[in-house]
Z-matrix of the N, CA and C atoms (Angstrom, degrees):
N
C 1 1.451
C 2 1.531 1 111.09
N 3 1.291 2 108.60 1 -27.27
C 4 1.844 3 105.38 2 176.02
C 5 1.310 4 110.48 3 -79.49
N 6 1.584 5 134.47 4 -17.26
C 7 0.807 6 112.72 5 154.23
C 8 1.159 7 126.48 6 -93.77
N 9 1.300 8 136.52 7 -20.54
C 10 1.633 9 118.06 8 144.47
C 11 1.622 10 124.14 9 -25.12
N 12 1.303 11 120.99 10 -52.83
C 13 1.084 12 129.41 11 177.89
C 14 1.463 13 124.58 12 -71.23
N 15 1.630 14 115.51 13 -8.32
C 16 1.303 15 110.28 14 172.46
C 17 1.305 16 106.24 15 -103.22
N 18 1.591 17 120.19 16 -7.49
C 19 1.330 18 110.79 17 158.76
C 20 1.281 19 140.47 18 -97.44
N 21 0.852 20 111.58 19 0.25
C 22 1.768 21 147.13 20 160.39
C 23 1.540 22 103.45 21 -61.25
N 24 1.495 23 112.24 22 -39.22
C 25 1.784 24 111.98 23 177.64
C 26 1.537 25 110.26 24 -74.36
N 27 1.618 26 103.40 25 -51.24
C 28 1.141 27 115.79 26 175.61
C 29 1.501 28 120.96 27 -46.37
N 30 1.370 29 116.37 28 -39.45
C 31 1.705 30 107.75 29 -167.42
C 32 1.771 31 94.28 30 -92.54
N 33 1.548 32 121.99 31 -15.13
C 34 1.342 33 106.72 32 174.33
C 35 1.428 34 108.44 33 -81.12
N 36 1.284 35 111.45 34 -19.78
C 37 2.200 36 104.31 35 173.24
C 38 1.238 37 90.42 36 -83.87
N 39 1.276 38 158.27 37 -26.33
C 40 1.441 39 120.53 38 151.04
C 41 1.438 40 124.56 39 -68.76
N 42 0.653 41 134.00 40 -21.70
C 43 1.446 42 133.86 41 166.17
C 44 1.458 43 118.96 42 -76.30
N 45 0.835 44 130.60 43 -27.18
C 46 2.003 45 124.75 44 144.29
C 47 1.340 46 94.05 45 -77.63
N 48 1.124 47 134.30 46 -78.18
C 49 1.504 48 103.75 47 -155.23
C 50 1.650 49 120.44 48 -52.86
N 51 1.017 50 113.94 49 -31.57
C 52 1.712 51 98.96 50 167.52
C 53 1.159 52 112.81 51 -91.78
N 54 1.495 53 126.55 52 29.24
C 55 1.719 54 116.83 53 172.64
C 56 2.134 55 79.83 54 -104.59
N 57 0.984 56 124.70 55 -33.09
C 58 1.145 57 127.90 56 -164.92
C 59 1.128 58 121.25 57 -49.87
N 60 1.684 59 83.56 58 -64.38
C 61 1.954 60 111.69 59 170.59
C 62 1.533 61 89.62 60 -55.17
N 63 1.179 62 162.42 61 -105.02
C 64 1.129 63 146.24 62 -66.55
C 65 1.722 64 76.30 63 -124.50
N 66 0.757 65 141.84 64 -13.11
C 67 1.566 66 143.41 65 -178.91
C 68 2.293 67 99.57 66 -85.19
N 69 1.173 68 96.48 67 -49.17
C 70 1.665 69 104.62 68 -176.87
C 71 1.434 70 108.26 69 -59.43
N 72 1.463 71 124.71 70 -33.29
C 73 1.457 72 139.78 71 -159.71
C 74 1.564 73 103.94 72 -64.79
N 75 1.163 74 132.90 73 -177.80
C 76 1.795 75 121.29 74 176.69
C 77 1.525 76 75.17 75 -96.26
N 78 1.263 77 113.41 76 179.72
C 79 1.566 78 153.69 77 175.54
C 80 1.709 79 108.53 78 -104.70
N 81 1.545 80 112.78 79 106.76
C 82 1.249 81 127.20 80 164.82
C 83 2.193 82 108.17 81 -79.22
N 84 1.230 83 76.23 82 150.40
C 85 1.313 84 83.31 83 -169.20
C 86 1.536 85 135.19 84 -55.94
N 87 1.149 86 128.03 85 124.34
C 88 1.641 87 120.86 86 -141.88
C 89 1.623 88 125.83 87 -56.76
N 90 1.710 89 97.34 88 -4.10
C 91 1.203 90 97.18 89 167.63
C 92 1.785 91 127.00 90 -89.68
N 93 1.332 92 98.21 91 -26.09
C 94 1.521 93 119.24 92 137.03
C 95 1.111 94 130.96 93 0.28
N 96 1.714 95 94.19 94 -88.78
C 97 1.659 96 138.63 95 -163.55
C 98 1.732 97 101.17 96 -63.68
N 99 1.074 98 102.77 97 -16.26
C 100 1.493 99 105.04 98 -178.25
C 101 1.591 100 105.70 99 -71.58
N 102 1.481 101 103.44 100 160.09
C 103 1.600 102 98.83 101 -168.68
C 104 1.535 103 87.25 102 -109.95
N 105 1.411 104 115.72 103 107.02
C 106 1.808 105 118.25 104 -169.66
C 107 1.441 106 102.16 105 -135.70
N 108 1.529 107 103.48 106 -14.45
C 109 1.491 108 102.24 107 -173.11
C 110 1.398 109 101.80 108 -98.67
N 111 1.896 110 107.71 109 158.18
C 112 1.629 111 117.80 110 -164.32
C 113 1.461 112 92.36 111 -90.81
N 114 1.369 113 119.32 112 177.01
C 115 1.614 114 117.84 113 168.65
C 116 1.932 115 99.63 114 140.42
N 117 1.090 116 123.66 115 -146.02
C 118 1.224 117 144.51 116 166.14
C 119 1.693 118 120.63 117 -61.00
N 120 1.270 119 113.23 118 116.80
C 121 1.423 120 121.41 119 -171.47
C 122 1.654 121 116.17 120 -106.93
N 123 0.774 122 148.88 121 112.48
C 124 1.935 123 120.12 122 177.04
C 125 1.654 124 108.50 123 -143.77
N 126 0.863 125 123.19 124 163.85
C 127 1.779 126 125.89 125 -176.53
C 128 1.141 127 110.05 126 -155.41
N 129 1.265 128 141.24 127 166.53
C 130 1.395 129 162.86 128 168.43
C 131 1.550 130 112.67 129 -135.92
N 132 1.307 131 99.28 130 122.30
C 133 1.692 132 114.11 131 178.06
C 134 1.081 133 127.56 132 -126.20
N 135 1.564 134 137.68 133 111.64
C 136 1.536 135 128.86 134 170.50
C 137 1.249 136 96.70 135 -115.90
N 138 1.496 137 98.98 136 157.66
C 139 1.606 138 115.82 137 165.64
C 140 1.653 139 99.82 138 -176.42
N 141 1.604 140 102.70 139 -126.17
C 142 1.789 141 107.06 140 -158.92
C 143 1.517 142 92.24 141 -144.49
N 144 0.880 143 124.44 142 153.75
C 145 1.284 144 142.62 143 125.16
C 146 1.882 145 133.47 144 -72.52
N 147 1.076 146 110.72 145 99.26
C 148 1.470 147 110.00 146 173.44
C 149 1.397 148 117.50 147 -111.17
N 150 1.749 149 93.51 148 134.38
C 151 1.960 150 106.48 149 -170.36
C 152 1.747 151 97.52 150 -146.78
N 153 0.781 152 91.85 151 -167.86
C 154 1.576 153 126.08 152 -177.18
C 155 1.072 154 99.21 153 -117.47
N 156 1.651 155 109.75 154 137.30
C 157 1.609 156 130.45 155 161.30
C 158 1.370 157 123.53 156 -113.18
N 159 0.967 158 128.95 157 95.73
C 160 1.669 159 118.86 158 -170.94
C 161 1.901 160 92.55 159 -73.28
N 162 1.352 161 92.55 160 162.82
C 163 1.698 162 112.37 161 -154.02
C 164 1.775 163 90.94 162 -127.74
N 165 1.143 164 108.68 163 140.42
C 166 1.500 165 110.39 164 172.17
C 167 1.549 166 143.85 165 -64.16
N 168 1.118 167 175.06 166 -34.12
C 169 0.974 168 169.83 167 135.44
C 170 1.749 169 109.66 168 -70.07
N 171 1.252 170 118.48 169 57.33
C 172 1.307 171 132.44 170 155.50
C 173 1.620 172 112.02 171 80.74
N 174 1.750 173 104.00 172 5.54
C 175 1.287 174 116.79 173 174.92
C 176 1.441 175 111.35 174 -52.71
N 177 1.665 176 130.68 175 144.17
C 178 1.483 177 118.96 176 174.06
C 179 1.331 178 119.88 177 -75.81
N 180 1.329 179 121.21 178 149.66
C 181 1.353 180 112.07 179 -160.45
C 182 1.659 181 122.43 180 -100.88
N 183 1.883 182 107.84 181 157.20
C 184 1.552 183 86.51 182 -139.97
C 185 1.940 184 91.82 183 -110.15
N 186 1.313 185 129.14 184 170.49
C 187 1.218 186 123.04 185 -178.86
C 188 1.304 187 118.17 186 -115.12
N 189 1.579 188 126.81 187 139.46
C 190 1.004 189 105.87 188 -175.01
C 191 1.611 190 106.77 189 -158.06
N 192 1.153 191 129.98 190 155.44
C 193 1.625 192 125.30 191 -160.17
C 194 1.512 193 88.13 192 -111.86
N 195 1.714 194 96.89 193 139.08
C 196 1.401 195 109.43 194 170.02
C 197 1.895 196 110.54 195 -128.24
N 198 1.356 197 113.46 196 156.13
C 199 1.869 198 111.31 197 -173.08
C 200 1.262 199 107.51 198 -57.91
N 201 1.335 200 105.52 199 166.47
C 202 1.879 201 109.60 200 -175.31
C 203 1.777 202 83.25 201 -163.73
N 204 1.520 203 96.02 202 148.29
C 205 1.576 204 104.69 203 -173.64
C 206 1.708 205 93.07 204 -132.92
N 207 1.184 206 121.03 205 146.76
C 208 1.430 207 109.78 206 162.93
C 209 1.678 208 119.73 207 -156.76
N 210 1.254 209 108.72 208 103.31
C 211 1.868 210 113.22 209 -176.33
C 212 1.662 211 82.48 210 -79.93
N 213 1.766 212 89.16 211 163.16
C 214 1.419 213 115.18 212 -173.23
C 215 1.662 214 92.86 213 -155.09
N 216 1.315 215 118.66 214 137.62
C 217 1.625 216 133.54 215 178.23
C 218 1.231 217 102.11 216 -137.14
N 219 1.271 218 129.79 217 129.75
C 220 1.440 219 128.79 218 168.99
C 221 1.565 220 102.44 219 -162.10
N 222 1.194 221 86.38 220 -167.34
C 223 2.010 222 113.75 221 -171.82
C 224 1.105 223 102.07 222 -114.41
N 225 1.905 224 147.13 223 124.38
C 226 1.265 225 129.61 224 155.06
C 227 1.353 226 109.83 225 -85.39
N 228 1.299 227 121.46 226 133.32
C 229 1.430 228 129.97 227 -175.61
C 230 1.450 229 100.94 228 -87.13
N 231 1.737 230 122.30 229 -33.37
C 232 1.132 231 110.86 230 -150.98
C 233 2.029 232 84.02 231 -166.57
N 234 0.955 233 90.87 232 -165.66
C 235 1.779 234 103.00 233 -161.93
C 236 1.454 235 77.50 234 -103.19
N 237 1.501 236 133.55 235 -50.28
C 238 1.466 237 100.90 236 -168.69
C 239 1.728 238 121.85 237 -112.69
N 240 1.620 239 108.02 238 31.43
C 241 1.292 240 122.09 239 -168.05
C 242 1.714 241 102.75 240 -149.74
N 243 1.097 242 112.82 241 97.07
C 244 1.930 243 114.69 242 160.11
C 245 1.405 244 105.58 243 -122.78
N 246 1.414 245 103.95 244 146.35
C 247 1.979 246 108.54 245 -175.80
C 248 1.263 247 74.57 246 -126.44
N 249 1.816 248 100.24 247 164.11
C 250 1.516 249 129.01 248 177.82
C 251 1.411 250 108.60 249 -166.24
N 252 1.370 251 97.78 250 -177.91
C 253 1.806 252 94.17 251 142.16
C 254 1.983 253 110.36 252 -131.74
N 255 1.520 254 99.44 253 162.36
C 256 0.924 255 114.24 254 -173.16
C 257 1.472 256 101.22 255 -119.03
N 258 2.229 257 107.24 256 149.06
C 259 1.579 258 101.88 257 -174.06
C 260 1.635 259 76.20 258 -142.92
N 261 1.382 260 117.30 259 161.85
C 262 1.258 261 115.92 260 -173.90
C 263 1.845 262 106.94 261 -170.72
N 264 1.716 263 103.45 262 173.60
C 265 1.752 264 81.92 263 179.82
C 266 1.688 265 98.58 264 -130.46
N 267 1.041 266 126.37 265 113.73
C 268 1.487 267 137.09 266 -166.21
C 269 1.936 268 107.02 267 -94.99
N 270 1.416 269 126.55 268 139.33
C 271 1.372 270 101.45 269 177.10
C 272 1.368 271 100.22 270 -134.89
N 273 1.492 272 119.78 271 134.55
C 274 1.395 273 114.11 272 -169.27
C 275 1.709 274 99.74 273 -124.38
N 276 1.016 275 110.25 274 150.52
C 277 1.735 276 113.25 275 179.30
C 278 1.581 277 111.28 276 11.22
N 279 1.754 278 114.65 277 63.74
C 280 1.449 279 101.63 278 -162.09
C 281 1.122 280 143.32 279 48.22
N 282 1.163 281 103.53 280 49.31
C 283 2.216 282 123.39 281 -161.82
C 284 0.913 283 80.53 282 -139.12
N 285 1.336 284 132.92 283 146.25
C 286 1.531 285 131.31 284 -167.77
C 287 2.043 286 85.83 285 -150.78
N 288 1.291 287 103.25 286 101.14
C 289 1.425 288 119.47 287 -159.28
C 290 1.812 289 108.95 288 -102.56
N 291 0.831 290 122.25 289 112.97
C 292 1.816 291 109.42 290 170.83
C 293 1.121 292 122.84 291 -154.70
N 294 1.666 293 82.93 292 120.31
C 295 1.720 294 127.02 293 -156.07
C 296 1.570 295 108.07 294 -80.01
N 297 1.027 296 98.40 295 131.38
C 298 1.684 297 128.16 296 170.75
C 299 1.407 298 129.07 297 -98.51
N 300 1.361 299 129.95 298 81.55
C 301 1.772 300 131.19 299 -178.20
C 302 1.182 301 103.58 300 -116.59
N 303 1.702 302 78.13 301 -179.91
C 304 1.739 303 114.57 302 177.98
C 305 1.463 304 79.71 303 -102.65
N 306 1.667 305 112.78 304 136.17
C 307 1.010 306 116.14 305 167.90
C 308 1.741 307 123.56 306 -124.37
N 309 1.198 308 128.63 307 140.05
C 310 1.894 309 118.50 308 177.29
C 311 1.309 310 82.14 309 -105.32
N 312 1.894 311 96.27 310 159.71
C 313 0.847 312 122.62 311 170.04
C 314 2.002 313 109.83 312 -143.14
N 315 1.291 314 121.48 313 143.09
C 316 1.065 315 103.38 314 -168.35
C 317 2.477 316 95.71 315 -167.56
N 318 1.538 317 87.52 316 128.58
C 319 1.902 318 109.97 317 176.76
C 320 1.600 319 103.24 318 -93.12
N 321 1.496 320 111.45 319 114.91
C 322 1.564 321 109.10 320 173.32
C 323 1.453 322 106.40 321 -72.40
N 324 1.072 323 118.26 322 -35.89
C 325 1.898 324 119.03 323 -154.70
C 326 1.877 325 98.88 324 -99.85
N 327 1.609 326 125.95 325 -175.01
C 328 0.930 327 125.96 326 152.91
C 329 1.442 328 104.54 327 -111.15
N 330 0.883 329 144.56 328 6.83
C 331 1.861 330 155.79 329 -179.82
C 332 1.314 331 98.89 330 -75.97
N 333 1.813 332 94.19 331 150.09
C 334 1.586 333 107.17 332 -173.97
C 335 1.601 334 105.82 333 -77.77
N 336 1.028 335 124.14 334 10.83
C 337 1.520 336 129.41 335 155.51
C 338 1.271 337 118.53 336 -132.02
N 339 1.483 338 127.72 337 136.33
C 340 1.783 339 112.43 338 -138.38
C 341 1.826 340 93.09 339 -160.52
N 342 0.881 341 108.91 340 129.38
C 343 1.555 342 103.36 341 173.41
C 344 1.212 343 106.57 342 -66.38
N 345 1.512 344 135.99 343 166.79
C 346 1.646 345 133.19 344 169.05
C 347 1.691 346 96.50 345 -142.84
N 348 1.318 347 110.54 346 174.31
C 349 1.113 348 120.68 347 172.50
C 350 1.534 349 104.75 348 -152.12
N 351 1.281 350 119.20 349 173.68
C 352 1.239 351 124.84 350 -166.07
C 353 1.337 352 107.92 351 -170.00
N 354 1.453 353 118.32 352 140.06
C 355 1.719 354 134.10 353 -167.11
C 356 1.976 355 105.99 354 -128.42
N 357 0.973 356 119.27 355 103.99
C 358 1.953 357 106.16 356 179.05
C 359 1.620 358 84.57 357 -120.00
N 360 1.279 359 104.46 358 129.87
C 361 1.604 360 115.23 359 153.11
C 362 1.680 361 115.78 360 -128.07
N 363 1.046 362 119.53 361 131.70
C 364 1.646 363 109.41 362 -178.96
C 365 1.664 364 97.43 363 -167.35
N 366 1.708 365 99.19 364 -132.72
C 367 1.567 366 98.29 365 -153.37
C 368 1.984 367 80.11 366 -137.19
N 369 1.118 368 88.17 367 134.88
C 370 1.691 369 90.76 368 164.72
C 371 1.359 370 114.53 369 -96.84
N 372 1.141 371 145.95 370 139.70
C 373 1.660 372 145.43 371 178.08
C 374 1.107 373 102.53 372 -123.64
N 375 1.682 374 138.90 373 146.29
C 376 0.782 375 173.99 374 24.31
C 377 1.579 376 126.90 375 70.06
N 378 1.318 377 105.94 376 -14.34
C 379 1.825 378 108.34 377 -162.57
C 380 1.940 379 96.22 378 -68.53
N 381 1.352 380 122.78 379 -55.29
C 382 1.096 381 108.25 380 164.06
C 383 1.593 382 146.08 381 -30.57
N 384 1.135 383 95.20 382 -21.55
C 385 1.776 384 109.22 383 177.66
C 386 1.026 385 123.51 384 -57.29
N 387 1.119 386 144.54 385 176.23
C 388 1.402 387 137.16 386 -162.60
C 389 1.653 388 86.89 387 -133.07
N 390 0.945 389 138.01 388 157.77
C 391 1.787 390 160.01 389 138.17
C 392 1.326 391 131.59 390 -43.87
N 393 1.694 392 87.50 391 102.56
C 394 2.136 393 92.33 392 -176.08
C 395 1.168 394 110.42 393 -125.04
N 396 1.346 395 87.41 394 121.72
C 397 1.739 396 106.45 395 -161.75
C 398 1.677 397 129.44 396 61.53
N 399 1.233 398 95.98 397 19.56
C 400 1.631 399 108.55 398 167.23
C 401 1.569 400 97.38 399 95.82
N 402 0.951 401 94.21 400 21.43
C 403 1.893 402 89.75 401 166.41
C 404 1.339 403 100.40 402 -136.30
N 405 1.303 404 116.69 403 166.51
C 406 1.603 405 146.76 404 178.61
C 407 1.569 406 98.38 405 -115.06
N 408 1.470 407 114.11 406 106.56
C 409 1.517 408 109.08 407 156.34
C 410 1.510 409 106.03 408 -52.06
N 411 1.710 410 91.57 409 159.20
C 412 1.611 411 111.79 410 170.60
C 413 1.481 412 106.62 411 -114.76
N 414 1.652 413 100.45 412 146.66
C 415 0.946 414 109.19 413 -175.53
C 416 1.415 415 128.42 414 -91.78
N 417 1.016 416 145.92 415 170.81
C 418 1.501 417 134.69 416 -168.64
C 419 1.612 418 109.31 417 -152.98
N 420 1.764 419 105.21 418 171.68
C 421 1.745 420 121.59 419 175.21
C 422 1.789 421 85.74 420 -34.04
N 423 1.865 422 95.54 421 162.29
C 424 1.675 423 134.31 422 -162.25
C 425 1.612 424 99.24 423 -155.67
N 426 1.438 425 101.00 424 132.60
C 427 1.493 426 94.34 425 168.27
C 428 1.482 427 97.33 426 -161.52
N 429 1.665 428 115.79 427 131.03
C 430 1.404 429 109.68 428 -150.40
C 431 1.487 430 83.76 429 -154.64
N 432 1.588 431 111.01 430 102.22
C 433 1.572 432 115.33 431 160.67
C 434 1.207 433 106.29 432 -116.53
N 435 1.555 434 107.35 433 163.80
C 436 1.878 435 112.07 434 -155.63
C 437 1.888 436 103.27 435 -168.98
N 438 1.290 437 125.77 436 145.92
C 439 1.108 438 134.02 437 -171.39
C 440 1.154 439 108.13 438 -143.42
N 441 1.544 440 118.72 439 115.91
C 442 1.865 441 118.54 440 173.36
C 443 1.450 442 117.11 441 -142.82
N 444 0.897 443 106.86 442 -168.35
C 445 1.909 444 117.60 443 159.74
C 446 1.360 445 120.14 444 -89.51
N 447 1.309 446 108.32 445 135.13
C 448 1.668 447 115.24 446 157.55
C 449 1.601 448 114.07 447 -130.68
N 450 1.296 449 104.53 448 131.73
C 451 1.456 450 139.13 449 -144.90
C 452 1.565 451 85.05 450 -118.10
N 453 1.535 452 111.58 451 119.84
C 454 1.409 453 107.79 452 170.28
C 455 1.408 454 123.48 453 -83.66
N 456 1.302 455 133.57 454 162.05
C 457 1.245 456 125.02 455 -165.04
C 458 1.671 457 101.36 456 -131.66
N 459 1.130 458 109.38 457 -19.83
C 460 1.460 459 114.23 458 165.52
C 461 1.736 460 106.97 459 126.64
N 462 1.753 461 139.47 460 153.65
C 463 1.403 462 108.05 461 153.92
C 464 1.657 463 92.15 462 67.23
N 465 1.496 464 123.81 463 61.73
C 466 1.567 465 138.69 464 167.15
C 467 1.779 466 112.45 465 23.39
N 468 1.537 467 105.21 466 8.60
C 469 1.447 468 101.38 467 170.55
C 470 1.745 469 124.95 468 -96.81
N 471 0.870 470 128.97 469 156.20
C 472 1.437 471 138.22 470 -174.25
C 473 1.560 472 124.88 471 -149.71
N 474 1.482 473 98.87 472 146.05
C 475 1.839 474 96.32 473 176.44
C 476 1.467 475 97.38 474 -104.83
N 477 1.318 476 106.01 475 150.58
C 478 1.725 477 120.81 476 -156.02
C 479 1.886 478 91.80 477 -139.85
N 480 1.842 479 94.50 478 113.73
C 481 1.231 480 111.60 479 173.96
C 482 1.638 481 110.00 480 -118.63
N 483 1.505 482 118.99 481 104.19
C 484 1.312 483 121.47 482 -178.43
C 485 1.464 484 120.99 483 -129.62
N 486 1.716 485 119.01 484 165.49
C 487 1.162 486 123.61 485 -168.44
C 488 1.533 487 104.17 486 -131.29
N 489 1.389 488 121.48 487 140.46
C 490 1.371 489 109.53 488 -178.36
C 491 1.604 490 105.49 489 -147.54
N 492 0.908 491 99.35 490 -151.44
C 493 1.865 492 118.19 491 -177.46
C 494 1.703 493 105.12 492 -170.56
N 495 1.261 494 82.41 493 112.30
C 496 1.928 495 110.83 494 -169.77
C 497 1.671 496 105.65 495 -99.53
N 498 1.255 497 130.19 496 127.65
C 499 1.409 498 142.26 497 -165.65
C 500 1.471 499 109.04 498 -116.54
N 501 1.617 500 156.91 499 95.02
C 502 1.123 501 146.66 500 -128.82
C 503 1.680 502 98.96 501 -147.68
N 504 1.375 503 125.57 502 104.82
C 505 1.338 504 124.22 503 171.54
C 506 1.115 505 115.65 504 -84.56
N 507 1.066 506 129.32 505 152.13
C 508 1.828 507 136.15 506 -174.35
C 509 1.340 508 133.80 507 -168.90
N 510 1.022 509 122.66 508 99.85
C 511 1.442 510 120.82 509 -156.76
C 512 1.756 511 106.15 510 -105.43
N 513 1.380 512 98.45 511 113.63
C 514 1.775 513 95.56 512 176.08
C 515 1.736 514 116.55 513 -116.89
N 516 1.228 515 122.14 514 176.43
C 517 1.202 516 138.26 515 -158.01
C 518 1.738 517 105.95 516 -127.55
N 519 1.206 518 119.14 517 114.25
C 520 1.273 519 101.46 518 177.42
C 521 2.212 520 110.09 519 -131.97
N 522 1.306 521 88.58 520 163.67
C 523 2.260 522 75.71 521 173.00
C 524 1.761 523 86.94 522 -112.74
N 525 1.468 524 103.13 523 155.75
C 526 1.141 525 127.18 524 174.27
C 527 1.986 526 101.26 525 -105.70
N 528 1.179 527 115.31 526 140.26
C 529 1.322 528 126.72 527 170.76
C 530 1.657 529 125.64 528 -22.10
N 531 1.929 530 101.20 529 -42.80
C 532 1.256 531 109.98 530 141.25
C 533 1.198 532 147.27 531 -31.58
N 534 1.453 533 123.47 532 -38.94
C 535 1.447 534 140.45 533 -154.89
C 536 1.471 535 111.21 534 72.94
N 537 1.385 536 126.06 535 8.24
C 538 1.620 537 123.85 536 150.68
C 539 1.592 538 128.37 537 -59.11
N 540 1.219 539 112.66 538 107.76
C 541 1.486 540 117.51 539 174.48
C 542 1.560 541 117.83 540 -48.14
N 543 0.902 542 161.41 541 -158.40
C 544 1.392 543 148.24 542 -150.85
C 545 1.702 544 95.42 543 141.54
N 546 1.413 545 112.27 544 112.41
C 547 1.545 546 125.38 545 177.67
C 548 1.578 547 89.72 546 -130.31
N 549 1.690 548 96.21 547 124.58
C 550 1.458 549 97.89 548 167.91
C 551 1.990 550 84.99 549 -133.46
N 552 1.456 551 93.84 550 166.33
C 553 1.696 552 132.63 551 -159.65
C 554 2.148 553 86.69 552 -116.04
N 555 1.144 554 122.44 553 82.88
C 556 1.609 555 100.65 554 164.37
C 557 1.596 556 108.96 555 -101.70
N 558 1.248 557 113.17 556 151.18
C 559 1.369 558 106.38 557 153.25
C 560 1.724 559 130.03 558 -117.70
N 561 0.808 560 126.97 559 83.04
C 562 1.378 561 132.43 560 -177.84
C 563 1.624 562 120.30 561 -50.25
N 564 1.912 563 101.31 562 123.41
C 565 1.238 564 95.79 563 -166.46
C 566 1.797 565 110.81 564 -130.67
N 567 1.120 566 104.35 565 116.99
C 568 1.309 567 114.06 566 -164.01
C 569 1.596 568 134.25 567 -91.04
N 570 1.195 569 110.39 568 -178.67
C 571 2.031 570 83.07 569 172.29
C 572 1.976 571 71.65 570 -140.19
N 573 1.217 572 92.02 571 154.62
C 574 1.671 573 109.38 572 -160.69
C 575 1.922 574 106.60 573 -134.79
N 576 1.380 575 93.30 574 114.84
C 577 1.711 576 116.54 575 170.59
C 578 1.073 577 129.38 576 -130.54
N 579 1.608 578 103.24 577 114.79
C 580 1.028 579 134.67 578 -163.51
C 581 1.791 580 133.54 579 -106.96
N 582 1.317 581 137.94 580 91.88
C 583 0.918 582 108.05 581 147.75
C 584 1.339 583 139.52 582 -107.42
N 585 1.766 584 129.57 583 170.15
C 586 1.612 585 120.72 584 -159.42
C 587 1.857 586 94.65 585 -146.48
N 588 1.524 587 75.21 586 -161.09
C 589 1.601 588 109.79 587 172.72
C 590 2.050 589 128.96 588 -123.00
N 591 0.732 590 115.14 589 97.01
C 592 1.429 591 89.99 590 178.17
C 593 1.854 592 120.36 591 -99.97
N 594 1.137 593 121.41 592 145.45
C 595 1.557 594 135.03 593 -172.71
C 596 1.119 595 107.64 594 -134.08
């Protein structure tokens, strides 16, 4: 978790420092400033994941938000279509998960405030995880669609406020007191808030 947390600092000093730079720069003209041209796409996103945990012996179950990081690199083809991939660090009941997609990206409006939407499907892995009970969960399919605002900032950059619903497969291994192995299949399903940067 401390290093979660020292990278969590890290991607927010990039994220002021390039809201800074791109704030210090002069201001091209707002028809400009619009992000209309194709070329290089990229964003940075933190926020939470919030779900439900069901609790064992019929206890009610309790909710609780855990960090989620997510870079995005792509190509915009068009104002309402950019592909990439996306890599990110997701943490679920101490599963420390990070997901790998194909990601869309796509601006409905030409206005300096613009709805967006966004599609990531890929593979979540597991190699980061740490070992419970002498096993390494496995990681599994990801499917993460999301709809927000982007707020122009001037100079093809933007702050990116979105909401989604995150789908997380995971298959772990556990021993029971017995010495019975125990393989369970979960999928963890989240609702996902986000805010970023886009460049």
């Amino acid at each position: 978790m401390k290093h979660f947390s020292a990278l969590l600092l890290l991607l927010f000093s990039i994220l002021i420092f390039s809201s800074s730079a791109a704030q210090a720069q002069p201001c091209a003209p707002a028809e400009e400033a619009l992000p209309t041209s194709t070329g290089y796409l990229g964003s940075v996103e933190m926020g939470f994941l919030y779900g439900k945990i069901t609790n064992p012996f019929n206890n009610p179950p309790t909710y609780m938000a855990s960090p989620s990081v997510q870079i995005f690199n792509g190509y915009r083809a068009h104002r309402l279509f950019a592909i990439g991939g996306t890599v990110g660090f997701d943490f679920y009941d101490n599963i420390l998960i990070t997901p790998i997609a194909l990601g869309l990206r796509g601006e409905l409006l030409k206005t300096s405030v613009s709805p967006f939407y966004s599609l990531d499907a890929g593979y979540g892995a597991s190699f980061l995880s740490g070992r419970r009970s002498g096993e390494r969960p496995d990681g599994g399919w990801m499917l993460n669609p999301a709809l927000g605002l982007r707020v122009q900032t001037g100079n093809n950059t933007a702050y990116l406020f979105s909401m989604g619903y995150k789908q997380q497969r995971v298959d772990t291994e556990s021993m029971t007191g017995w010495g019975v192995r125990v393989n369970e299949r979960i999928t963890y399903k989240r609702l996902s808030l986000r805010l970023g940067f886009m460049f």
